[in-house]
N, C-alpha and C positions, 0 to 999 in steps of 0.2 A: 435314450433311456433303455435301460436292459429289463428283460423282464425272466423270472423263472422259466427255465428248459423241462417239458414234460417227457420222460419217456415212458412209453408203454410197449409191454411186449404180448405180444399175440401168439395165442396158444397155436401149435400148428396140427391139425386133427388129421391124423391118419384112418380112410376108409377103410374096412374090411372086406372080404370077397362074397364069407358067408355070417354075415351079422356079429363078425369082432368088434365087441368095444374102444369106443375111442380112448388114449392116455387122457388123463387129468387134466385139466387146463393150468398152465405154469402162473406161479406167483407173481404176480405183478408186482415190479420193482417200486419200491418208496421213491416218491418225488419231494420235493423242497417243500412241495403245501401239506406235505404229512406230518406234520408238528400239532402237537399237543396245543388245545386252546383254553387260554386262561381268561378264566369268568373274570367280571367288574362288576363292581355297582357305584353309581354316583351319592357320594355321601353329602357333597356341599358344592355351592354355583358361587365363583368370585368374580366382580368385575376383571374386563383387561381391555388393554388400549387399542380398539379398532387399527389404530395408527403404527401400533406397533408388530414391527414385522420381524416375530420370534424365532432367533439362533440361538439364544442359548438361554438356560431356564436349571436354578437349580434353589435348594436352602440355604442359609448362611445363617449365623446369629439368632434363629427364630424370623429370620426375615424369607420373603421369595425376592429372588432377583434376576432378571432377565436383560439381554441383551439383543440389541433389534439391530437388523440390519437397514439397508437402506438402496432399493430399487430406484434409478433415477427414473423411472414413470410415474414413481411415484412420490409425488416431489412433500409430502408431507411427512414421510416415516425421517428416520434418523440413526446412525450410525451412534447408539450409544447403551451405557450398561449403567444400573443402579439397582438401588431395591423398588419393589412393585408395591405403589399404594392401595392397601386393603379393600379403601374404599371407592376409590375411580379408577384401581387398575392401571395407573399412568405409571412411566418409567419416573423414579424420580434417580434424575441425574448424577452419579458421580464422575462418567467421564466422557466424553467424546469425540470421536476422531472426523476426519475431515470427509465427507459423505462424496465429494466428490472425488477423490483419492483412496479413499477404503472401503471396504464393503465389512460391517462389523460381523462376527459368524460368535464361536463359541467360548465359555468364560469358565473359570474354575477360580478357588480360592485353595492356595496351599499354599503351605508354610509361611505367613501373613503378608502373601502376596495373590494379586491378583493374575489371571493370562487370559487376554483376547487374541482370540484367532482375527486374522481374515481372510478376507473370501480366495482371492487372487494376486494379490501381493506378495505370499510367502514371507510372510511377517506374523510374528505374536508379539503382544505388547505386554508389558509388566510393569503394576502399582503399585501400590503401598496400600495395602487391606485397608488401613484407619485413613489417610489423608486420599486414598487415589492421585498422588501423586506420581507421575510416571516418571519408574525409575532406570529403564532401559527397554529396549527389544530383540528379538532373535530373530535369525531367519529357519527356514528350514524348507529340507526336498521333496518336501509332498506339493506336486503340482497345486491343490487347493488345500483351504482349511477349513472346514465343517463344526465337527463338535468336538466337546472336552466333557473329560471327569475326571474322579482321580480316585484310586483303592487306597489312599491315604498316602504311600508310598511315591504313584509315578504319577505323573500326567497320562489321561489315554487319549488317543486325537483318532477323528476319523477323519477321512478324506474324499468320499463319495466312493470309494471303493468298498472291497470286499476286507479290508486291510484295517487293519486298528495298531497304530504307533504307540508305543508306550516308550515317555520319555522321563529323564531326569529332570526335576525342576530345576535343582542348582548350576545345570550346566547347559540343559535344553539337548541334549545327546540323546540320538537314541538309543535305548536297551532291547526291545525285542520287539517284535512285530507278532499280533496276533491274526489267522485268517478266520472270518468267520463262516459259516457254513451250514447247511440245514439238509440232512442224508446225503452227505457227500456234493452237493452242489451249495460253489460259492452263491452267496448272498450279498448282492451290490447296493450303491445307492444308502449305507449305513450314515445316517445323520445324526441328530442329535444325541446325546449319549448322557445314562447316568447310572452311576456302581450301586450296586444294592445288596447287600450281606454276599459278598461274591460272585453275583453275577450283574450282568451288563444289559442293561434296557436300552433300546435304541428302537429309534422309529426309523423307518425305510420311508425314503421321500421317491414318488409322492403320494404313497399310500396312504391309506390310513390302518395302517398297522405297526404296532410295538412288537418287537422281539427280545426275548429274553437269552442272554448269551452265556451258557455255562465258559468263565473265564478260564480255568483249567487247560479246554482244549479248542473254544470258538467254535462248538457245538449250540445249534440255537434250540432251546429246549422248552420255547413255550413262544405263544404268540397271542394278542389281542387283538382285536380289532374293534378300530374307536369311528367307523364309522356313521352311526348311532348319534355320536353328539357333532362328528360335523355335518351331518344334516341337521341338527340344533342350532348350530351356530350361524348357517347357512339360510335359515329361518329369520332368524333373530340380524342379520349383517348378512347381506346377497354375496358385496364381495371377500366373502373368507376365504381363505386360500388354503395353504396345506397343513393339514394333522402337524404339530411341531414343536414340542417342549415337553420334557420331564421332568421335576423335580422329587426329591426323595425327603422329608423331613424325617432323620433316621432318633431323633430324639423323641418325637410323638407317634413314628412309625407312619408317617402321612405319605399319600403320592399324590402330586398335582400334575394335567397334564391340560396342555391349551395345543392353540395353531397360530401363524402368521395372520395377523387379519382379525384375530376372529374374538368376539364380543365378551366370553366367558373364559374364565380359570375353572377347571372341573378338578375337586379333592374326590378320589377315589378309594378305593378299598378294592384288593383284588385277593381274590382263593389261592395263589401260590404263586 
């Protein structure tokens, strides 16, 4: 794991002979943690499935749907995607792939198709929105597959880099790569992902913090930290594991954000 490079510079103070004034002490340079932080408050607490081990988390239809991967230690989770029951938070199933062969990561719906990343195969899977019928798959050269979204246009994929793919649905090609970045120092470790009037939410694994990504230029221009409710969750379910899902309900203006593991869906409301 990589973690943010601090640098600091030190003012160099020149003594005098007969009581001359030292120069000013120089500006200390912006580091990566000097990002603007954007308030929350929890609006509403949803079940979710202890069992389910969340890569991908977005709205559809007025529905939430997630995708879980699946750790072979953990012989209970499951490599699959559907919509999330309201009321017990269980995945309920439209597709599955073979847990001992794929690792499921992240999912998008565009142009009335579905796409599953996974983990290490270098594979995305594509269904059929209404039936989840699988209708083919692609490969591609991003060493891993992490998360998806899409600005209605491309697919955006991350890869545990500092790097965000932006691909063509119809062909799976890529169009442009974006870097993300915070004062000039890249930002690694970009997981789950979700578009929001323009810019790009992503949670850094394994922290517990959301970055907001002006898409323009992969400037990151705000940041949460959702610390706070995985110590909630942590409370509530010992073994919860990392901060990990966004969704955007852009019709009610909703964001819901959960982790791997962990007991609750949290509907938030955030200052900007």
């Amino acid at each position: 794991m990589k973690h943010f490079s601090y640098l600091l510079l030190l003012p160099v103070i020149l003594m005098g002979c007969h009581g001359s004034s030292a120069p000013a002490p120089a500006e200390p340079q912006k580091t990566a943690d000097d990002v603007p932080v954007i308030d929350y408050k929890v609006v509403q607490k949803l079940p979710h499935d202890t069992n389910s081990f969340t890569e991908g988390f977005l709205v559809h239809d007025n529905q939430l749907f997630e995708s879980s991967g699946a750790p072979q230690e953990l012989p209970a989770t499951k490599s699959v995607l559907g919509s999330v029951d309201p009321k017990t938070g269980k995945i309920l199933k439209k597709a599955e792939i073979d847990r001992n062969t794929y690792f499921g990561e992240g999912i998008i719906f565009i142009n009335g198709q579905v796409f599953q990343l996974t983990y290490k195969n270098q594979i995305c899977f594509v269904y059929d929105a209404k039936t989840y019928k699988k209708l083919k798959q692609y490969t591609y050269a991003n060493k891993e597959g992490w998360g998806l979204t899409t600005d209605g246009k491309y697919i955006i994929m991350s890869d545990g880099t500092y790097i965000l793919t932006y691909i063509d649905p119809a062909t799976f090609k890529v169009v442009k790569t974006l870097q993300v970045s915070a004062n000039g120092f890249a930002v690694d470790n970009v997981n789950e992902l979700e578009y929001v009037k323009g810019y790009i939410y992503a949670n850094i694994w394994p922290t517990n913090r959301i970055i907001k990504i002006d898409t323009s230029d992969g400037h990151v221009v705000g940041k949460m930290d959702l610390t706070p409710l995985k110590e909630e969750a942590l409370q509530k379910y010992p073994r919860s594991l990392e901060t990990n899902g966004i969704a955007y309900d852009s019709v009610a203006n909703k964001m819901y954000v959960t982790g791997k593991l962990w007991p609750t869906i949290y509907q938030i409301d955030i200052a900007n």
